[in-house]
Structures are given as C-alpha cells and as structure tokens.
Backbone bond lengths (Angstrom), bond angles and torsions (degrees), N, CA, C in turn:
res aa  C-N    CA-C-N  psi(-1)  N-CA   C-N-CA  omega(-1)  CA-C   N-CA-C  phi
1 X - - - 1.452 - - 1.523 108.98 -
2 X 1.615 120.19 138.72 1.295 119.04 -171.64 1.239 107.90 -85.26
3 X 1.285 131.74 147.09 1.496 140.11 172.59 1.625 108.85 -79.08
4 X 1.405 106.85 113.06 2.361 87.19 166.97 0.983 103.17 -62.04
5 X 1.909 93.97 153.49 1.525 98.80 -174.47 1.649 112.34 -83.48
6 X 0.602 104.99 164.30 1.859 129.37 -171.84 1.443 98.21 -78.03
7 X 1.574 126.38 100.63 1.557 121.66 178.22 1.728 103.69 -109.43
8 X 1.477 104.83 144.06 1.724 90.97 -159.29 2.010 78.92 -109.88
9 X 1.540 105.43 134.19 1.600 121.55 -167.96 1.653 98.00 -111.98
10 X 1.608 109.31 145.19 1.514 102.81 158.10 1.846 121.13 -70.09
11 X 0.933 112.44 -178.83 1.678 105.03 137.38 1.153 125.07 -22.15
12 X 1.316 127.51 121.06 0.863 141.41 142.35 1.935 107.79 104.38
13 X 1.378 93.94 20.00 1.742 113.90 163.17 1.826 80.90 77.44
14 X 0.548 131.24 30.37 1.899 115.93 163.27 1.497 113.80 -80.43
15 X 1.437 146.48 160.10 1.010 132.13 168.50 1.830 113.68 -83.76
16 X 1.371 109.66 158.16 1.240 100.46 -175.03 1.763 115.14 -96.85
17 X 1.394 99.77 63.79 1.590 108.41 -179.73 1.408 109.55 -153.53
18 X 0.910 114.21 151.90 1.681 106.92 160.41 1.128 121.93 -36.20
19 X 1.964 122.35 131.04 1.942 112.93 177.66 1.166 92.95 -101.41
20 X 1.259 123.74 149.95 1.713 148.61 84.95 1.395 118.83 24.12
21 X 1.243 96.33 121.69 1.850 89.13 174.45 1.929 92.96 -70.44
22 X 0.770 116.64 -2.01 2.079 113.38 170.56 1.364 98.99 -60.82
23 X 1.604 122.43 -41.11 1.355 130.28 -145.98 1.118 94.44 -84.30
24 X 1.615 117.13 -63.65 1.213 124.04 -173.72 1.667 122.67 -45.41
25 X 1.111 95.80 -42.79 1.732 110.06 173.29 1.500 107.06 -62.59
26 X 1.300 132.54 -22.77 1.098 123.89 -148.48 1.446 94.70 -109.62
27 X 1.721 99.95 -40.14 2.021 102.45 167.67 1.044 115.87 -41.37
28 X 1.378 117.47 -66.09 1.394 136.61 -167.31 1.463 106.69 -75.17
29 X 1.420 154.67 28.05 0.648 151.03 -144.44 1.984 122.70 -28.86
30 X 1.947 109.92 68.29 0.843 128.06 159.28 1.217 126.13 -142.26
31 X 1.457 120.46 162.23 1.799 126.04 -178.95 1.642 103.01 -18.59
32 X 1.412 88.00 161.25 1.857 115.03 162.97 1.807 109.41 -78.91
33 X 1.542 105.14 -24.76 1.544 97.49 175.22 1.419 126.14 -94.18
34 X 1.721 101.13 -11.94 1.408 120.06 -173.56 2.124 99.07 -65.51
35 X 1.602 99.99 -42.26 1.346 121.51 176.00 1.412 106.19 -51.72
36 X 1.236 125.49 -46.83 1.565 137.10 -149.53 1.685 83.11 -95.28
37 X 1.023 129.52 -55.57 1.766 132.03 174.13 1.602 99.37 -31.86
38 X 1.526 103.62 -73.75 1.627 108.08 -165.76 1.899 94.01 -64.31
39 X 0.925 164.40 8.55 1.034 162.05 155.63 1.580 116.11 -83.01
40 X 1.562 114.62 -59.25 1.218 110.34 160.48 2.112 127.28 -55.52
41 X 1.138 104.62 -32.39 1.769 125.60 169.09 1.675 114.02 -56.11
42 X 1.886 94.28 -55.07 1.444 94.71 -164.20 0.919 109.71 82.14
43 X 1.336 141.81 38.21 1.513 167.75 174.48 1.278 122.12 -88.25
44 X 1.843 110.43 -56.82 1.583 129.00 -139.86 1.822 83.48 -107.85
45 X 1.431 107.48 -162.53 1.525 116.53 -171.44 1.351 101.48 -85.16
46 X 1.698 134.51 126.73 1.050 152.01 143.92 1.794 96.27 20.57
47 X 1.389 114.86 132.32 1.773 97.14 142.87 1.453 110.89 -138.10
48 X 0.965 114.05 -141.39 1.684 125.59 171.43 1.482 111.37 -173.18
49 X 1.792 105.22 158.22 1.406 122.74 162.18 1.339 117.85 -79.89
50 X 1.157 101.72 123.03 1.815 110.32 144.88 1.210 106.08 -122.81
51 X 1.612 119.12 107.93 1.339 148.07 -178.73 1.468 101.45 61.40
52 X 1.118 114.76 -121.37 1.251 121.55 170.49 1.550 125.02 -76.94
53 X 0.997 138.45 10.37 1.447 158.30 -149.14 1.336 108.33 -127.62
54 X 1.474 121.60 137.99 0.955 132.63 144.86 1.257 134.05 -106.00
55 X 1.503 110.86 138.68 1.902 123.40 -175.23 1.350 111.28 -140.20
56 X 1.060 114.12 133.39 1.166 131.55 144.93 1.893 153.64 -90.57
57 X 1.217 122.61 117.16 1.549 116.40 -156.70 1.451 109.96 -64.57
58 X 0.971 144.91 120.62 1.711 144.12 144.14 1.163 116.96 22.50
59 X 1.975 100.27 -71.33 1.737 120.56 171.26 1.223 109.06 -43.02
60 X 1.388 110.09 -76.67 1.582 91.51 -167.93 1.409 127.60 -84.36
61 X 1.340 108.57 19.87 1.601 117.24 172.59 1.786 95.94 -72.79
62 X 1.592 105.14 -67.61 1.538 124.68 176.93 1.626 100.78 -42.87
63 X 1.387 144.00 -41.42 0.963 142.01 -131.89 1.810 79.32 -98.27
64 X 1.576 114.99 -58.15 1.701 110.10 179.74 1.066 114.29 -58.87
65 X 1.603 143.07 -23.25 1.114 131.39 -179.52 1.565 113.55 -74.09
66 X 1.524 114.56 -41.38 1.381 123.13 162.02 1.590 127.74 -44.18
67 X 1.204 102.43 -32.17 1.506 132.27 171.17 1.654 108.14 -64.59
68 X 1.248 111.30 -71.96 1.072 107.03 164.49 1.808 147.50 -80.68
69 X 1.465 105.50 9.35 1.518 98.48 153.95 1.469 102.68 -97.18
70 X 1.626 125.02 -30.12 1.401 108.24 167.15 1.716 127.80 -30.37
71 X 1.801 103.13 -49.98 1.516 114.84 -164.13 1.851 90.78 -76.58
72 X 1.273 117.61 -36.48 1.630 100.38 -156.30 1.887 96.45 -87.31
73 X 1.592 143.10 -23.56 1.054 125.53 149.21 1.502 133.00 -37.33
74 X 1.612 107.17 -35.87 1.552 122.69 -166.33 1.672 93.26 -75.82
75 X 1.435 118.44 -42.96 1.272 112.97 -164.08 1.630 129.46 -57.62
C-alpha cells in the first residue's frame, strides 16, 4: 500500500513552494481558466513567469485572501 506523500505547508495550510495555476484552482475551488481569467483581469492573486510558466508565491496568495475578507467585511 502506497503512503501519501508528506507535503511540508506554511501557515495557513499553503504549500511551501511556489503554486500552479492547478493549485490555485484547486484553493479556490474553481476552473484552471477561471484562474487564467483572474490573471488576464488582474483580479485573482498576483503571479509570475518563469519562462513559460506560471507561479505563484504562498505570501502573496495568503496576502490576497487577507485582502479580500478585509474588503467583503468592510462592504
């Protein structure tokens, strides 16, 4: 029987590596294009290229979510 592998997370259950728009989709529990939308918008959490790739850091994944229960309490 296979063991899951052991993923080591910061605070707040994030993984401790750069995500994947897979990840992101999978946080947020929506599409890979819904991700690529808020990316094209400038909407969703910050990301970046490496080469052809896109990633995103933990921090400022955690940092937009903070962002946004701030904005939806205020509302």
């Amino acid at each position: 029987m296979a063991k899951a592998p052991v993923v080591n997370t910061l605070r707040g259950g994030l993984p401790d590596r750069y995500l994947t728009p897979e990840d992101i989709a999978e946080i947020f529990e929506v599409s890979r294009e819904t991700v690529y939308q808020w990316r094209r918008k400038r909407t969703g959490p910050p990301g970046f290229r490496v080469g052809k790739h896109i990633r995103y850091d933990p921090t400022d994944v955690q940092r937009y979510i903070a962002e946004r229960k701030a904005a939806d309490r205020a509302a």
